[in-house]
Residue, then its C-alpha position, 0 to 999 in steps of 0.5 A: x770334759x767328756x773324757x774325764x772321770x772322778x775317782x770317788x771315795x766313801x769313808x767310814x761308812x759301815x766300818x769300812x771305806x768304799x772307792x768307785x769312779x764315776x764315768x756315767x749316771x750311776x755309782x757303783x762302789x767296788x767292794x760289796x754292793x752299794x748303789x749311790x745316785x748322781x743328779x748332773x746338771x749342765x749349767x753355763x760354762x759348769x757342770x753341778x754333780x749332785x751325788x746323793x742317795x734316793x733314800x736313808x733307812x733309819x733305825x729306831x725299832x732297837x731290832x735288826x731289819x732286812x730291806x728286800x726288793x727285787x734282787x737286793x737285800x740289805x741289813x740293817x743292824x740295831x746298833x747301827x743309828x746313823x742312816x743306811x743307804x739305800x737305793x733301787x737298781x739302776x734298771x728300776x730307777x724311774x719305776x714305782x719301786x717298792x720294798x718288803x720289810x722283815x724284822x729280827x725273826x719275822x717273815x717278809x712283810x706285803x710290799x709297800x712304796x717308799x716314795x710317798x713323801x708326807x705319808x705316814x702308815x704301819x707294816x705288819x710282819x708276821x713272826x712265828x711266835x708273834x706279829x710285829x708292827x712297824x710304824x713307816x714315816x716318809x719324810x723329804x730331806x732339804x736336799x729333794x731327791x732324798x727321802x728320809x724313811x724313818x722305822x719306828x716300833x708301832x707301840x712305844x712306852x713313855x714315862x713321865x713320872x718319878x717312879x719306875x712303871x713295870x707293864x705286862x700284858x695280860x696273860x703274859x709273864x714277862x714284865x718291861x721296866x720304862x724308867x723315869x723321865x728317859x727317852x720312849x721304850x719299844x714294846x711288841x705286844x706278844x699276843x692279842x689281848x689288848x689288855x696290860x697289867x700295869x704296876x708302880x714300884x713304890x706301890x704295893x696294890x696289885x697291878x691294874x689292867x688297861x686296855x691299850x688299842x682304845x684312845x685313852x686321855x687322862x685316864x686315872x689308875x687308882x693305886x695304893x697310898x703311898x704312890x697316890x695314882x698315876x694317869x695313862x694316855x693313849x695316843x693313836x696315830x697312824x704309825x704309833x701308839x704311845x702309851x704315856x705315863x705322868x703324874x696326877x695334876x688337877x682335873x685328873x679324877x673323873x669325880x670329885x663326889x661331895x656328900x652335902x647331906x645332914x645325915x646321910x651316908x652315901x653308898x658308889x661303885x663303878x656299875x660295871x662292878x658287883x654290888x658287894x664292892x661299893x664305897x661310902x661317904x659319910x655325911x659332909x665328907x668329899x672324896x676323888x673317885x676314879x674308875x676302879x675298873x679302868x676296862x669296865x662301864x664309865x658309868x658311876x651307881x650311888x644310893x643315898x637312903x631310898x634315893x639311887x642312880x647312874x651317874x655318866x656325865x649326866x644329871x639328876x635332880x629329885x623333889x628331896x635330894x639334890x644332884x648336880x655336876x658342875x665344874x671347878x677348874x678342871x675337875x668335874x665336881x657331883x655334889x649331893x645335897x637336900x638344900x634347894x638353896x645350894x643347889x639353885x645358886x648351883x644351877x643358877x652359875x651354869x645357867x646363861x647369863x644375860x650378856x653386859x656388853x654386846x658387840x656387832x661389826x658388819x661389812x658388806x663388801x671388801x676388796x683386796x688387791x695383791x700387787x708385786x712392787x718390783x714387777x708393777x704387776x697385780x697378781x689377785x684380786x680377792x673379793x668379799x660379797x654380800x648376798x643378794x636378798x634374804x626374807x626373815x622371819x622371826x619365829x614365836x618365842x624366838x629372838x634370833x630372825x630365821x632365814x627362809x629357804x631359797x625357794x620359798x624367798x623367791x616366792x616372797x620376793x616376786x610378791x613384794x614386786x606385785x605389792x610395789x606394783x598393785x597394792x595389797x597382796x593376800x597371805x602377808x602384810x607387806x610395808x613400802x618401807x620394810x618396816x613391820x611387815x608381817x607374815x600370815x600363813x602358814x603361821x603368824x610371825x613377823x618378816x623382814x627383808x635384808x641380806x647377808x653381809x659380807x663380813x660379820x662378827x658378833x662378840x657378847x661377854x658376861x662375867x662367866x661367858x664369852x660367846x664369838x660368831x664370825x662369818x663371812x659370806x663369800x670370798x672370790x678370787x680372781x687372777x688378774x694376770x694377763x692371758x691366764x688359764x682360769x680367771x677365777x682362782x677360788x670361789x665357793x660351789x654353787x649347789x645343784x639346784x634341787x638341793x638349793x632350793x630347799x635350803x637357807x642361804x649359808x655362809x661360806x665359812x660359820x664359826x661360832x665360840x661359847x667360852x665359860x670361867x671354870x669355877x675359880x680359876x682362870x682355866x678357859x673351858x670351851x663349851x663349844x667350838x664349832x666351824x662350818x665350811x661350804x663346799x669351795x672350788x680351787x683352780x690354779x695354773x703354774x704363771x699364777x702359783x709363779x707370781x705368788x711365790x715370787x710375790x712372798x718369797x724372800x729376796x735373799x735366801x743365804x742358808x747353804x746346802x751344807x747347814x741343811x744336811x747339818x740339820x737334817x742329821x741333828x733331825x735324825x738323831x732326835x729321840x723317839x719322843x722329844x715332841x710333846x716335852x717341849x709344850x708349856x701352853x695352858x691346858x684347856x677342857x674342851x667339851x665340843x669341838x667340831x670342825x666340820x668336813x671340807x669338800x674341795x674340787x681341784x683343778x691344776x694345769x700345768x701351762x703358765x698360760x699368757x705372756x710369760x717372759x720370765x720363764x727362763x728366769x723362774x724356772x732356774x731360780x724357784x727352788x720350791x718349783x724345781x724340787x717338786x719338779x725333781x721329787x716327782x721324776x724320781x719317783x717315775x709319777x708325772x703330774x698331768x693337767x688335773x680336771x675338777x679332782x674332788x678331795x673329801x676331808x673328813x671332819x674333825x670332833x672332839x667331846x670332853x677332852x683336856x688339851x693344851x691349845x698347841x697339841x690341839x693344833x697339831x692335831x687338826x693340822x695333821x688329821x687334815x693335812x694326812x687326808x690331803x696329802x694321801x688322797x692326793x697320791x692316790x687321786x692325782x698321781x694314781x700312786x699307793x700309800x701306806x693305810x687309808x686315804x679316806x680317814x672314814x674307816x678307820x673307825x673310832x680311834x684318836x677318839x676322833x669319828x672320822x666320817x664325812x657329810x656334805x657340808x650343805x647338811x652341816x648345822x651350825x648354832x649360833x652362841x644364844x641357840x647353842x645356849x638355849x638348848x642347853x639345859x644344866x651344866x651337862x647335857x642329860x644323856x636322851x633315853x639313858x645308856x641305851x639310846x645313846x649307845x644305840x645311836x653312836x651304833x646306828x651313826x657308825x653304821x650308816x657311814x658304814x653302808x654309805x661307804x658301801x652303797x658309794x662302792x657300787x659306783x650306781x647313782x641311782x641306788x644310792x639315791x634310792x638308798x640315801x632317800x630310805x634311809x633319811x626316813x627315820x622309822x618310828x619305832x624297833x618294830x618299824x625298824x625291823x621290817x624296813x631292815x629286812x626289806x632293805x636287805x632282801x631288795x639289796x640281794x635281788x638288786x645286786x643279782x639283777x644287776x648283773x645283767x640289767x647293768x651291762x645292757x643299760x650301759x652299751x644303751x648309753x655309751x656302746x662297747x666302753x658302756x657295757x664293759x663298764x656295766x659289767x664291772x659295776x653289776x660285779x661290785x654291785x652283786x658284793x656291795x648291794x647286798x653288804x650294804x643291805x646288811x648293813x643298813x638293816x643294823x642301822x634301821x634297827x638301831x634307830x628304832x631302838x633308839x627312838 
């Protein structure tokens, strides 16, 4: 067998046919170049000779591209829809290869990796008349040691509606037809305006322009009558934005504006718009208004007689005339009005209402055991706990009981000893049987002991409002295999104790739902939706994720290799935007929707640990283990024991956005699966992806603040606060325009400046940072001076820093402590200093907001 050889031909591939024989690991076919990779396997009495290639360029940019990497070069034409094959040299197989791309005219692009399966990011090639992007999506095929990477235009047009759509960008003259309902359009912005005109065939008003690098959904364009209006949305991810036309459907116009008055005419125009160019409403007339300037303020002026305001998602009320926004469907309804009396029943529906039907379901302990049938094995033992005692208290005008912190519980909890043991004790009034007991000082309310249990779920309906809390107060995992590494799979982080201490006792996960009736129709509007998770702890070896696989895997697995590469090729040949067509589920208008960040620390050891007699067994039989095991070779990255790595997930928000339930479930999938997937290339196998692994800086877009805060911190309200604190059907904007503005500002900013203090690698400049910073200065003057201290400590630390940091470190650790020194007092000579800066934007914008 050692003397044979496979003479192996490629057909048809390239308008051509290729020959070679096979004699060593690698294939080179004769005519041109064309590097081809060969997997063998020598199994009992055979020899499996897997001929594959390690990755397949695929086209969709509609341009010729060129792959560049060491010394290959390939093309790839336009026309040419089928996969190229790709493949390093032989010399630099096992090494972290990576490729430079160019596109039609363009110039070489940075270089980037092709091996980070399930990351996706955009390529920037610089032309000499304009910069393209490319969007690069890695993905795995069935057969793992080929990885499929698809090139996609970064921009690309869809039209959803039965006109054709004509966009131009502003400053340009060349216009791009998308036709209806055909498959999406390549569009390569020219310039850096941001901003496109946008014109319908069948209407004669002039073109509209829209600014495309903001995340837009459902944004109404205004056009002449005979086309009526057409809505854009804009979706960003990280390797496309889709501009996306359709047709108007309920809920689409911002307003729909109601004049209730006797005689009054109603006079409105966009705030951002000159006063000449307002409209008006007759008295007992309505009208849908939508932005006529979709680049300008979101902010609508009225004046009505001597009466005039702003309207932005807010509500006015006067002693004579009425103004208030509720909804009806999806469409946000402002209606104006000199009766008291409608305008009461008006308040009156958006008001909370009293709950007819109240349902409470606690457990205090569950135990589950995972066992496999056919080895008689228990695999897990998964444990649901109650907490240990908490002391309530019941505030003044409050009818939820309010937890004390840990601290000042134990204090409460060693006196209800001394009271069990001598009788009466100052400050409280204690009862042997826990009833009525009363708290003195420091105010005057009543106590109770009790603890958390394990599982709760409170569910309360009224006829316009259902509200859900769900908890569960802590879930530990154990590994019953014999002799396994970690005892305890997953169980929730203990907090350092300074922290503990001042704070309640939480849950490990909080989820708490207030559903409203939109009006009349059965549209659900979610008012608010939010989901707290602690900070968790997950340890797992290779004999514990052995015996779950085995334990879920299905007995018999008939799908062929032959059907998966069928697959694979039907996949490739999809269009660029076949995924959003196919979702027919509701849609549903979700005005807050938080989940919060997840904080996970990981542990990984590659030993099964214990008596594990079929290794032999699973490591030949598992696909899922193997394919990972032959994924991470060819990409020369080998997975070591990891020790307590620490992912950090950045939460997920939205506020009054229209979503159908299956597109909002991608979405938190992908925001959170992108973030785990890249940090752990970056964390574990020390590999470089495409964009951030951090979704903190990536800024506003996807209308999703992506930053990050201990989950500890994190508040949750329960259905009855959320409702308490709620005043009128919308929220009043605090302060106008300028106090919210100004605190989005001083957010961004502060997550900005944490970021830079945390680049400084200093603990204790950061803890002196975090403490200034929680003190909230009292006013712009305030304000100031503390930025400018800030800013000025932040330069003179930075230069100290140089040479104490150095010393500080040789002092505690020898020669590794000083080198280590002398790279901290560098970063910290750039970061102090930026992050002084950039706390001083914060401190300002606090005050200005207070």
């Amino acid at each position: 067998i050692n003397q044979s050889s496979l003479d192996l031909r490629l057909i048809e591939y390239l308008a051509q046919d290729w020959s070679s024989v096979y004699r060593c690991d690698l294939i080179s076919f004769f005519r041109a170049e064309l590097d081809i990779a060969v997997h063998v396997k020598y199994d009992l009495g055979q020899m499996v000779v897997a001929i594959h290639s390690p990755y397949w360029m695929i086209n969709k940019t509609d341009r010729l591209l060129q792959y560049k990497a060491d010394d290959i070069h390939r093309k790839h034409p336009m026309d040419y829809k089928m996969p190229l094959l790709f493949s390093f040299k032989p010399r630099y197989f096992l090494r972290n290869n990576k490729v430079r791309l160019m596109i039609s005219e363009s110039e070489l692009s940075d270089e980037f990796s092709l091996d980070t399966v399930g990351s996706h990011g955009d390529v920037k090639c610089k032309g000499r008349f304009k910069d393209y992007l490319v969007g690069v999506k890695i993905d795995a095929s069935s057969f793992s040691l080929t990885r499929i990477v698809t090139f996609v235009p970064f921009y690309m047009l869809v039209n959803r509606t039965k006109h054709s759509v004509f966009i131009c960008e502003d400053g340009q003259e060349t216009w791009t037809e998308a036709k209806p309902e055909e498959s999406a359009i390549p569009f390569w912005p020219e310039s850096d305006t941001k901003k496109l005109k946008i014109k319908v065939e069948a209407s004669l008003s002039p073109p509209v322009t829209i600014d495309f690098k903001r995340p837009e959904n459902c944004l109404l364009l205004h056009l002449d009558n005979k086309a009526g209006g057409i809505i854009v949305d804009m979706n960003l991810s990280e390797h496309s934005a889709t501009i996306q036309f359709s047709d108007y459907h309920d809920g689409a116009a911002p307003f729909l504006i109601i004049n209730h008055t006797k005689s009054q005419t109603l006079q409105f125009h966009q705030s951002s718009q000159k006063k000449a160019e307002h409209e008006e409403l007759e008295a007992g007339k309505a009208v849908y208004y939508t932005w006529t300037e979709p680049t300008g303020s979101r902010a609508l002026s009225w004046k009505c007689s001597t009466y005039s305001g702003t309207l932005k998602k807010d509500v006015n009320k006067e002693g004579k005339l009425f103004v208030i926004s509720f909804y009806e469907g999806l469409q946000r309804v402002v209606l104006f009005t000199e009766e008291r009396r409608v305008f009461k029943m008006l308040c009156d529906n958006e008001k909370v209402q009293v709950a007819q039907q109240e349902i409470i379901l606690t457990l205090r302990h569950v135990g589950l055991s995972l066992v496999n049938n056919s080895t008689n094995q228990e695999v897990a033992f998964i444990g649901i706990t109650s907490s240990d005692v908490v002391w309530e208290f019941k505030p003044k005008k409050k009818s939820r009981w309010k937890p004390l912190t840990i601290k000042e519980a134990e204090i409460m909890e060693d006196k209800f000893k001394d009271y069990q043991e001598s009788g009466a004790v100052d400050k409280v009034f204690f009862n042997p049987t826990g009833q009525d007991m009363q708290i003195m000082k420091p105010c005057d309310a009543p106590l109770r002991r009790h603890f958390l249990p394990g599982v709760k779920v409170e569910y309360s309906i009224s006829p316009r409002q259902s509200a859900y809390r769900i908890q569960v107060h802590r879930i530990q995992i154990q590994n019953q295999l014999p002799g396994a590494i970690f005892p305890y799979v997953f169980y929730p982080v203990k907090l350092p104790k300074s922290v503990a201490m001042e704070t309640e006792p939480k849950p490990l996960t909080d989820i708490s739902i207030v559903t409203r009736a939109a009006g009349h129709s059965d549209i659900s509007r979610i008012k608010y939706f939010a989901v707290l998770i602690q900070e968790m702890d997950l340890k797992l070896d290779l004999g514990f994720l052995y015996a779950i696989l085995e334990l879920f895997s299905p007995e018999n697995d008939s799908i062929t290799s032959v059907e998966l590469f069928e697959k694979d090729i039907t996949n490739i040949k999809t269009e660029l935007n076949h995924v959003s067509a196919a979702d027919k589920s509701p849609i549903s208008l979700y005005e807050y929707f938080h989940i919060s960040p997840i904080k996970l620390h990981l542990s990984f050891s590659l030993s099964t640990g214990g008596e594990d007699g079929l290794k032999q067994k699973r490591d030949s039989e598992l696909i899922p283990v193997q394919s990972l095991n032959l994924l991470l070779k060819s990409i020369g990255a080998t997975l070591t024991d990891v020790q307590d790595v620490v992912f950090k997930l950045a939460f997920f928000e939205l506020t009054y956005q229209f979503y159908t339930t299956q597109q909002l479930q991608w979405e938190v999938l992908r925001h959170y699966s992108k973030q785990a997937i890249k940090q752990m290339y970056v964390l574990v196998l020390g590999l470089d992806v495409l964009g951030n692994p951090f979704g903190l800086i990536r800024g506003l877009s996807e209308g999703v603040e992506a930053f990050f805060y201990e989950p500890y911190q994190g508040a949750i309200q329960g259905p009855e606060e959320f409702v308490e604190g709620m005043a009128l059907g919308v929220k009043a904007l605090v302060g106008g325009a300028v106090g919210g503005i100004a605190g989005a500002a001083s957010r961004i900013t502060g997550a900005m400046a944490k970021g830079v203090a945390a680049m400084t690698m200093d603990e204790e400049y950061q803890q002196k940072r975090r403490e200034a910073m929680n003190k909230q200065p009292s006013g712009l003057r305030e304000g100031l001076t503390r930025g400018g201290k800030g800013l000025v400590s932040g330069f003179v630390s930075g230069i100290t820093g140089i040479v104490t940091k150095p010393i500080k470190g040789a002092q505690k650790e020898g020669a590794a402590g000083f080198f280590k020194g002398v790279g901290k007092g560098l970063v910290g000579a750039v970061a102090r200093p930026t992050g002084g800066i950039i706390d001083m934007a914060s401190s300002t914008f606090q005050g200005i907001k207070r």
